[in-house]
C-alpha positions as CSV (number, residue, x, y, z in Angstrom):
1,X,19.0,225.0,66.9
2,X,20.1,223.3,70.1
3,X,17.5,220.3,70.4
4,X,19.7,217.7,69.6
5,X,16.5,214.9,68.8
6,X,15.1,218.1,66.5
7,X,19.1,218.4,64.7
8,X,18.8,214.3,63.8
9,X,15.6,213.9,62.8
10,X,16.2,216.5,60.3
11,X,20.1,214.9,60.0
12,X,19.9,213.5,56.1
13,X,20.8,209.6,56.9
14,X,22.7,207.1,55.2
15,X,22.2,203.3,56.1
16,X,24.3,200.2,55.0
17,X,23.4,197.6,56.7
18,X,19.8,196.9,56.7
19,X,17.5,194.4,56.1
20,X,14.7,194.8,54.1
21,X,12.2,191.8,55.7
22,X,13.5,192.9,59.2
23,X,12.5,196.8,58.4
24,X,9.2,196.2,57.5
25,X,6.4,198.6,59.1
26,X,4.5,196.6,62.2
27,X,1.2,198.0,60.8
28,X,2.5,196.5,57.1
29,X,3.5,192.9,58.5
30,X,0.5,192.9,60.5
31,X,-1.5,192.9,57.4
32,X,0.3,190.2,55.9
33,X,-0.5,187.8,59.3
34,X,-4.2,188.4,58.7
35,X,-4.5,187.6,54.9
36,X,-2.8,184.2,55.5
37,X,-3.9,183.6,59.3
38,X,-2.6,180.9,61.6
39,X,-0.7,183.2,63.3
40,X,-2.0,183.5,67.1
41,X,-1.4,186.8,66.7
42,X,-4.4,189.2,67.0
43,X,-3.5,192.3,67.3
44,X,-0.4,194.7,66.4
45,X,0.7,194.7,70.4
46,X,0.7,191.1,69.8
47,X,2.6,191.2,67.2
48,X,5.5,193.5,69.0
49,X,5.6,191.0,71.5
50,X,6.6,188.5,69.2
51,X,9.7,190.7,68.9
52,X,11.7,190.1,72.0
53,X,14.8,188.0,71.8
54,X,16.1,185.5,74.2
55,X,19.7,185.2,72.4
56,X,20.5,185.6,69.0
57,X,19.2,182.0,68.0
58,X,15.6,182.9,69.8
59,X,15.7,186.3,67.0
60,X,16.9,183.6,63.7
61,X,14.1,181.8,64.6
62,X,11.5,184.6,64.8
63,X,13.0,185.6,61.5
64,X,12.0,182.7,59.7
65,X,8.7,182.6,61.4
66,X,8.1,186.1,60.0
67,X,8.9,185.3,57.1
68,X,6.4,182.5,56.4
69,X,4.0,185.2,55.9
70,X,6.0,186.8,52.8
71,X,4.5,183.9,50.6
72,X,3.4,185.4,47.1
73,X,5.4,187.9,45.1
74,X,2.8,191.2,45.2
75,X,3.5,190.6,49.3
76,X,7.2,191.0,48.6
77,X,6.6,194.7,46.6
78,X,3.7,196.0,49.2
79,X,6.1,195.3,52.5
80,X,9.3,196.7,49.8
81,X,6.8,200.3,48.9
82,X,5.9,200.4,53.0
83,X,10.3,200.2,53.9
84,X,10.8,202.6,51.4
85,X,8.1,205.1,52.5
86,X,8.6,204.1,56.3
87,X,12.9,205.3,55.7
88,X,11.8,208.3,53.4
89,X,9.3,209.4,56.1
90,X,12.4,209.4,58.8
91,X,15.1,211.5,56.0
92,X,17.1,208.3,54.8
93,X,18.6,209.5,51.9
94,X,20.0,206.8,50.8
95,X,20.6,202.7,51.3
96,X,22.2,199.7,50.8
97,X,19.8,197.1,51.9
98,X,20.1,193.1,52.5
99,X,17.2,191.1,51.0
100,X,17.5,187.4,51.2
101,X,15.1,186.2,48.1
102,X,17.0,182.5,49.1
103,X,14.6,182.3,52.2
104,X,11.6,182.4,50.3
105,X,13.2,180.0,47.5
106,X,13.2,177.4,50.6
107,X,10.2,178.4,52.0
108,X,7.6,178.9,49.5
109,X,9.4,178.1,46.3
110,X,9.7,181.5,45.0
111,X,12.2,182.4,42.1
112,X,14.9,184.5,43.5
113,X,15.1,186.7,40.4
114,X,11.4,187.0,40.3
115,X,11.4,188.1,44.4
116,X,14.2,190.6,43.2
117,X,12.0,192.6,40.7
118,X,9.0,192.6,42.8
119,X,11.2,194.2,45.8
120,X,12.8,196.6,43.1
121,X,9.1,197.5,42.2
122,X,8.1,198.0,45.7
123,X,11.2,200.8,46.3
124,X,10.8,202.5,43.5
125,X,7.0,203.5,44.5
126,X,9.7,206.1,46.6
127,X,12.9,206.4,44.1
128,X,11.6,210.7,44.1
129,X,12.4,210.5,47.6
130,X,14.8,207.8,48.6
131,X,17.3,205.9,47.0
132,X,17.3,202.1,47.7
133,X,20.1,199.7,46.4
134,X,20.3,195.8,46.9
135,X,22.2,193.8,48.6
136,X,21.6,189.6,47.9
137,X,22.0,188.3,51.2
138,X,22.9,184.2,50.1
139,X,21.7,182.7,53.6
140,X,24.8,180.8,55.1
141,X,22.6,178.4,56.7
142,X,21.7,176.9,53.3
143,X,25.3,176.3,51.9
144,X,27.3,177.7,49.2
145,X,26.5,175.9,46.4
146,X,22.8,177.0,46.9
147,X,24.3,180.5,47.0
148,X,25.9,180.0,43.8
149,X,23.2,179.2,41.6
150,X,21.0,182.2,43.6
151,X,24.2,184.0,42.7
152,X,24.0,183.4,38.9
153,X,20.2,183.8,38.8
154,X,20.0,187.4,39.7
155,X,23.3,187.9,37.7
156,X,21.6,186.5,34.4
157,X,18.4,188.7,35.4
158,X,20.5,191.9,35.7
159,X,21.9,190.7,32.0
160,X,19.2,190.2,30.4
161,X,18.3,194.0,30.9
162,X,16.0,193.8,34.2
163,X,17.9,196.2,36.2
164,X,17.2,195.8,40.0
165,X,19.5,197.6,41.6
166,X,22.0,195.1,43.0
167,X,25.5,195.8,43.5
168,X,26.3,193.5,46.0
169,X,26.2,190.3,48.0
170,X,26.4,189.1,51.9
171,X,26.1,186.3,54.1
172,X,23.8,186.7,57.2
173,X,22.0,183.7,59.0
174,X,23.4,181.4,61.8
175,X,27.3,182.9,61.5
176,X,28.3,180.3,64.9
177,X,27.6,177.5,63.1
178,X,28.7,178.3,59.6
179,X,31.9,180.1,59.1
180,X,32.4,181.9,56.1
181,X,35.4,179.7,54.6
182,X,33.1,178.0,52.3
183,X,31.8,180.9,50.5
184,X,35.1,181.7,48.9
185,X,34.0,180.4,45.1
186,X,31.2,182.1,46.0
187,X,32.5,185.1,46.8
188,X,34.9,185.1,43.7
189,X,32.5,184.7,41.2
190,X,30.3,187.4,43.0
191,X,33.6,189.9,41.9
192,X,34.2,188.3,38.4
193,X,30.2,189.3,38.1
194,X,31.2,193.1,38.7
195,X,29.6,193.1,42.8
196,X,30.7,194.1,45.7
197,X,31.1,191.7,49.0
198,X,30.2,192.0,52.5
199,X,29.5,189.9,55.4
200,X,28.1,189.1,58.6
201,X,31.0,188.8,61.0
202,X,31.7,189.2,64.7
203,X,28.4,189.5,65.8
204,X,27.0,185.7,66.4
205,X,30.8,184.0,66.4
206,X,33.9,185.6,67.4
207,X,37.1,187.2,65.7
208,X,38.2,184.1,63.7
209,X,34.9,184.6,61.6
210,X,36.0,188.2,61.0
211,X,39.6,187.4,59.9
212,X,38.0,184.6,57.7
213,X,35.9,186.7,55.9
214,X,38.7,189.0,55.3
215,X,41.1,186.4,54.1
216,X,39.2,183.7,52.6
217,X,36.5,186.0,51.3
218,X,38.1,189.3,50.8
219,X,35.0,190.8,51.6
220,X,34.7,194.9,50.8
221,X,33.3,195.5,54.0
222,X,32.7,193.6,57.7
223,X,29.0,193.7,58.9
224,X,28.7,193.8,62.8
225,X,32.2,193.6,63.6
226,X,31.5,193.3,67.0
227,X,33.9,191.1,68.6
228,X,37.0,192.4,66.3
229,X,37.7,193.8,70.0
230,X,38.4,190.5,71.5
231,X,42.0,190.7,69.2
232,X,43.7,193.7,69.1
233,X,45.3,192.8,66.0
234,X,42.2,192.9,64.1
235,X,41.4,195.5,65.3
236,X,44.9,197.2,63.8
237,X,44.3,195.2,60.5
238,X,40.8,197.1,60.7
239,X,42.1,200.6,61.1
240,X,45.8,200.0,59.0
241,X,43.2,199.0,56.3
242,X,40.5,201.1,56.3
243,X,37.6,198.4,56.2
244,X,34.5,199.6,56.6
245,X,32.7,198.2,60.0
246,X,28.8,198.3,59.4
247,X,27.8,198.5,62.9
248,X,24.4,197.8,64.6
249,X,24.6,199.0,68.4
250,X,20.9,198.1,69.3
251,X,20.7,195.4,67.3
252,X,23.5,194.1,69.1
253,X,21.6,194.8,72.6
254,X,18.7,193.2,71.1
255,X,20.2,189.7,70.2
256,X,22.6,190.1,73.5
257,X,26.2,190.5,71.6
258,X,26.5,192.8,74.2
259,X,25.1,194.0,77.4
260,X,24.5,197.9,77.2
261,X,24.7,200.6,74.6
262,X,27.4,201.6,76.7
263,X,30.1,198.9,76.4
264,X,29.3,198.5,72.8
265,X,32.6,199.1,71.4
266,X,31.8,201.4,68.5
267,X,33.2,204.3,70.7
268,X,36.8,202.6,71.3
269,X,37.1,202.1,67.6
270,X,35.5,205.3,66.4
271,X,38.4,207.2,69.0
272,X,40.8,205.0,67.0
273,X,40.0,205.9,64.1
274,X,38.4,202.8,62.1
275,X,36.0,203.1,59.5
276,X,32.6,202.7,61.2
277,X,29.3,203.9,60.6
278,X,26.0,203.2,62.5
279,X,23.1,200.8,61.1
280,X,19.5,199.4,62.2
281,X,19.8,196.4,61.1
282,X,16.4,195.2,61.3
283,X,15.0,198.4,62.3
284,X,11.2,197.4,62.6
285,X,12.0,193.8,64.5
286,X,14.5,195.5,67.1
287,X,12.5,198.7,68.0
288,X,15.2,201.3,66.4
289,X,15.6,204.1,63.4
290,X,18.5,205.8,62.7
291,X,17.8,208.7,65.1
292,X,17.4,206.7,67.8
293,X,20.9,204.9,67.5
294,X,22.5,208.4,67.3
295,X,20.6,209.5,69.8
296,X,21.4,206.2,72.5
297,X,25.3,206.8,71.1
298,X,24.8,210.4,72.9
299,X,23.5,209.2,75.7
300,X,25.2,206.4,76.9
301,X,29.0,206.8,74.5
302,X,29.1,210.5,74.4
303,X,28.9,211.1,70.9
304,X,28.6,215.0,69.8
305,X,26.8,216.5,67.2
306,X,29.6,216.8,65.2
307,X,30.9,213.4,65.8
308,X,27.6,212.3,64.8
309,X,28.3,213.9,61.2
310,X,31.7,212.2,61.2
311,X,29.2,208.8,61.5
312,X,27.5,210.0,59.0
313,X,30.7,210.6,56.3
314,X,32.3,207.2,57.3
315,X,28.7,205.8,55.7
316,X,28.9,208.0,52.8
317,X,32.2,206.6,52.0
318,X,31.9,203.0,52.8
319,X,29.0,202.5,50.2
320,X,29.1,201.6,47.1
321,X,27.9,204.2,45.2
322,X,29.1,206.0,42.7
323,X,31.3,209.5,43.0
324,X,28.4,212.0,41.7
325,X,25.7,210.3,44.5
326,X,28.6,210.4,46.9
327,X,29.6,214.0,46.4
328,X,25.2,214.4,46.7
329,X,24.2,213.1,49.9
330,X,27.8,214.9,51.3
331,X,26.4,218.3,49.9
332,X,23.2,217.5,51.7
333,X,25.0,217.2,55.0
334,X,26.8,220.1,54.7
335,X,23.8,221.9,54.0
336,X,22.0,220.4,57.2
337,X,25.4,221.5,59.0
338,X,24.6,224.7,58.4
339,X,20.7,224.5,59.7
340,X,21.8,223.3,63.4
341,X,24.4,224.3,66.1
342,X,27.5,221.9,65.9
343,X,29.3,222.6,68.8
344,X,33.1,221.0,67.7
């Protein structure tokens, strides 16, 4: 099998950076703008033109307006159940996905644990053929000590035997005007509660919210990463270290962190040997899947089938999971290796 589209959509896929409100199906959302009305929007096209970004403060601000239509918590497991099916439907094996139940606490008063297990209902509709964890995205925008009690909510939850399927947290939200800095409490109690860290870095701000992240934070892993090439000693502390880069190239295009798929700098760091792996982001609100990042990295970067796979191990081991699902989804790649033509 040489048809390289044909090889990825078969490719078993592994995503860790993706957001489940920004992956939800247009045909799903759509729905949800007619039961509650108000919207302007008429149609699905109408909808889809909603999704074109001026900069990456024009796409924040189409996020929240989405989101005003996520207002009850059955909405929050039927868009959940469509994500799931929508990523089973294109071979995503497995997940690590934002949610940020803190948006809706704001919006609509919603109990973040309670917006937890209806998501958690809504994937499992799909857990026989894809497997979702969560990621509590705490908002930056609306401060740490908001974050912290969010923090303990879905901690106590979790305790008091609801499992949900979280086993970490992030920041996203406005990252050039709030650095990370004042998360670290945050971030420590997050660990002391046995979960993992991440956060958004380098894509809205520069390098110094990167090393900030890593310092004050000690986050597990970098989301975006973007603009770790602006300092090549990040960059070095990146590789030396072996922190995993969750990186979103048409996302980035989207939002206008960079200019083309072709100066995005994933190919410079993958060639030096960092940890990266490739992400969608918000798969549904930038026009993208998994196969059609790999496929716009063979186009415009260059990237070979079997570099592709090497994108596709640097996920694998920069999730969370544990050993056995590790050793899993690596056994199913090697068994799709030996279904297509990888030319070394």
């Amino acid at each position: 099998m040489n048809d390289l589209a044909e090889a990825l959509r078969l490719l078993p896929k592994v995503e860790i950076h993706l957001h489940i409100e920004g992956a939800i199906p247009a045909p799903a959302l759509f729905e949800l703008v007619s039961k509650y009305g108000g919207s302007g929007v008429s149609s699905i096209e109408e909808l889809l033109e909603r999704f074109r970004y001026r900069d990456f403060s024009h796409f924040l601000r189409t996020w929240m307006w989405k989101n005003g239509f996520i207002r009850e918590y059955e909405d929050f497991t039927f868009i959940a159940s469509a994500v799931a099916r929508d990523l089973a439907d294109q071979n995503v094996r497995y997940v690590e996905a934002f949610h940020s139940p803190g948006d809706f606490a704001v919006l609509h008063g919603l109990e973040v644990a309670r917006v937890t297990e209806a998501v958690r209902r809504g994937l499992d509709m799909e857990k026989d053929r894809i497997e979702i964890r969560l990621i509590a995205d705490l908002t930056r925008d609306f401060g740490p000590e908001r974050g912290r009690v969010w923090l303990r909510e879905i901690a106590e939850a979790t305790e008091m035997g609801k499992e949900m399927g979280v086993v970490g947290i992030g920041i996203g939200g406005s990252e050039h005007d709030f650095p990370p800095e004042p998360y670290r409490e945050v971030y420590r109690e997050a660990r002391r509660l046995g979960l993992r860290t991440t956060a958004h870095a380098g894509e809205a701000a520069g390098p110094e919210s990167i090393w900030g992240a890593l310092l004050a934070l000690e986050v597990d892993r970098i989301g975006h990463g973007t603009r770790a090439v602006e300092d090549p000693a990040l960059v070095e502390h990146l590789r030396e270290k072996r922190i995993p880069i969750e990186m979103c190239p048409i996302s980035n295009l989207r939002t206008g962190v960079v200019a083309e798929v072709a100066r995005h700098p994933l190919r410079e760091f993958f060639d030096r040997g960092l940890l990266v792996s490739v992400n969608t982001d918000d798969p549904r609100m930038f026009g993208t899947s998994l196969e059609a990042e790999y496929l716009a990295l063979a186009e415009h970067q260059g990237f070979r089938l079997d570099e592709i796979r090497r994108l596709v191990e640097n996920a694998i081991d920069s999730t969370w999971a544990e050993e056995s699902t590790r050793a899993r989804l690596r056994n199913e790649l090697s068994e799709w290796a030996l279904r297509v033509t990888i030319d070394p």
